[in-house]
C-alpha positions as CSV (number, residue, x, y, z in Angstrom):
1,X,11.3,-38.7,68.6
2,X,9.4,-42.1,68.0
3,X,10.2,-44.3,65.1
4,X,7.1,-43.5,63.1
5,X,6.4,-47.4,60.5
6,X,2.6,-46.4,60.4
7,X,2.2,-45.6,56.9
8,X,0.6,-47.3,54.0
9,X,4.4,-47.2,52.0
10,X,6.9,-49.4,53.7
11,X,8.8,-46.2,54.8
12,X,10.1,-45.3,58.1
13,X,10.8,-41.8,59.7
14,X,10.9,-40.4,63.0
15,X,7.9,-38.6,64.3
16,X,7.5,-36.1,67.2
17,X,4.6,-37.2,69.8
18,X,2.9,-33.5,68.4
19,X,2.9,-35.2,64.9
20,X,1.7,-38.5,66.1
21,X,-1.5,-36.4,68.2
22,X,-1.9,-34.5,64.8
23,X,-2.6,-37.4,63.0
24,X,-4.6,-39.1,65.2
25,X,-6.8,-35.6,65.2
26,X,-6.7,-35.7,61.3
27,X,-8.2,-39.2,61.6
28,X,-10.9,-38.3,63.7
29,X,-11.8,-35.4,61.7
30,X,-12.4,-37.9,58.9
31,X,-14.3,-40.2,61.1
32,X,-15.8,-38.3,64.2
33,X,-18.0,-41.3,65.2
34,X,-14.8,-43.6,65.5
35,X,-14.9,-46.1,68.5
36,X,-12.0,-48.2,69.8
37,X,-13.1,-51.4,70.5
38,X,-10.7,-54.6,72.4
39,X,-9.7,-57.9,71.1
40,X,-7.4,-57.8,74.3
41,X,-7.1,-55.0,76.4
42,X,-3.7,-53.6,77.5
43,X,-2.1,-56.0,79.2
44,X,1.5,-56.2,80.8
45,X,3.2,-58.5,79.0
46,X,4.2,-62.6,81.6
47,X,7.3,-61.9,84.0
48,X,9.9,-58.9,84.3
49,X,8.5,-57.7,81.0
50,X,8.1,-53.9,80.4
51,X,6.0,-54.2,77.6
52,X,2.3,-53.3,77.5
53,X,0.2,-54.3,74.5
54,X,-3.5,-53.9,73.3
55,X,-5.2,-55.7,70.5
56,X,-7.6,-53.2,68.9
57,X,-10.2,-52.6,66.5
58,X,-12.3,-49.4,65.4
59,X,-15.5,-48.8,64.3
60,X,-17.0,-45.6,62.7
61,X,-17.7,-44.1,59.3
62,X,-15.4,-41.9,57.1
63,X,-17.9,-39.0,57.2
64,X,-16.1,-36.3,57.7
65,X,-13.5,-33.9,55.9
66,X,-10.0,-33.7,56.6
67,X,-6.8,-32.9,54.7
68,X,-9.1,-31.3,51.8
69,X,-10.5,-35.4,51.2
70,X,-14.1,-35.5,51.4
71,X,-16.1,-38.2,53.0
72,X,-17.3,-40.9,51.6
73,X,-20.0,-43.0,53.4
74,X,-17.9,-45.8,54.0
75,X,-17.7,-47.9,57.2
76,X,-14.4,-48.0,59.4
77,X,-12.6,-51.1,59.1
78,X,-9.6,-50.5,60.8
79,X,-7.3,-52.7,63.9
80,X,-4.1,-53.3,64.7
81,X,-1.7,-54.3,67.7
82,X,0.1,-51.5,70.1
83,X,2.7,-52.3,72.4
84,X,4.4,-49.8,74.6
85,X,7.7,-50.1,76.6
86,X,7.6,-48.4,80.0
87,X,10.8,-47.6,82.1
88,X,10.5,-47.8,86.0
89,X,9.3,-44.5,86.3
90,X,6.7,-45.6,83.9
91,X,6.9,-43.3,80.4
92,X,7.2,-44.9,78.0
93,X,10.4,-45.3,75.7
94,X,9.0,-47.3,72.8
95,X,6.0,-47.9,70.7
96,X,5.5,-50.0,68.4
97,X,2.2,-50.0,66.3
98,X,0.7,-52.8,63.7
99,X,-2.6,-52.1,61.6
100,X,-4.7,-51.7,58.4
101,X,-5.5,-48.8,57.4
102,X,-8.8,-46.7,56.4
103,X,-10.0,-46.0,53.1
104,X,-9.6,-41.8,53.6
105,X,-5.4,-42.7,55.1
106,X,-5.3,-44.9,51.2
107,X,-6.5,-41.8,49.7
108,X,-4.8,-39.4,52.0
109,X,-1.4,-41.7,51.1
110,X,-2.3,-41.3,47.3
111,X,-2.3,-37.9,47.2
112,X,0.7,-37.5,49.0
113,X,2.5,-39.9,46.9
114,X,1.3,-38.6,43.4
115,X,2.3,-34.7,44.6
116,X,5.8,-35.9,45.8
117,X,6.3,-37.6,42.1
């Protein structure tokens, strides 16, 4: 499992690599045009380090359904930071993920908060 902090609540759970490809499939179901642009492009980090990292942005429109929310025009204003830790056979053991978040993941959040209540 990877420790899942990518949530719009300061929550933390552990999420299955299946889960996180779910999600990331949910997202681009809401926003089918989405592009992933580079601040900085992955990069291994100065030294001995085993850390790889990306600075990210994406572009799009929430046009698309998903998880019963329907779309709503808006543009895609979405980045963040990744960093992954690779071992010497080069899978990786950690990632660690920073970012904002979409308008349809607020909504999608909302929901999920208000049925949970």
């Amino acid at each position: 499992p990877i420790r899942d902090v990518c949530g719009v609540s300061n929550t933390e759970r552990l999420a299955t690599p299946d889960e996180l490809g779910e999600r990331c499939m949910e997202f681009l179901a809401a926003h089918p045009d989405t592009k992933v642009m580079f601040h900085y492009k992955p990069t291994c980090g100065r030294g001995k380090s085993k850390w790889v990292y990306a600075h990210w942005y994406e572009e799009g429109t929430w046009s698309g359904k998903s998880r019963g929310i329907e779309p709503d025009g808006s543009a895609l204003d979405v980045e963040g930071q990744t960093r992954f830790f690779v071992d010497d056979s080069l899978k990786i053991t950690s990632m660690v993920v920073t970012r904002t978040f979409s308008k349809w993941e607020k909504k999608l959040q909302g929901s999920t908060t208000a049925g949970s209540s």
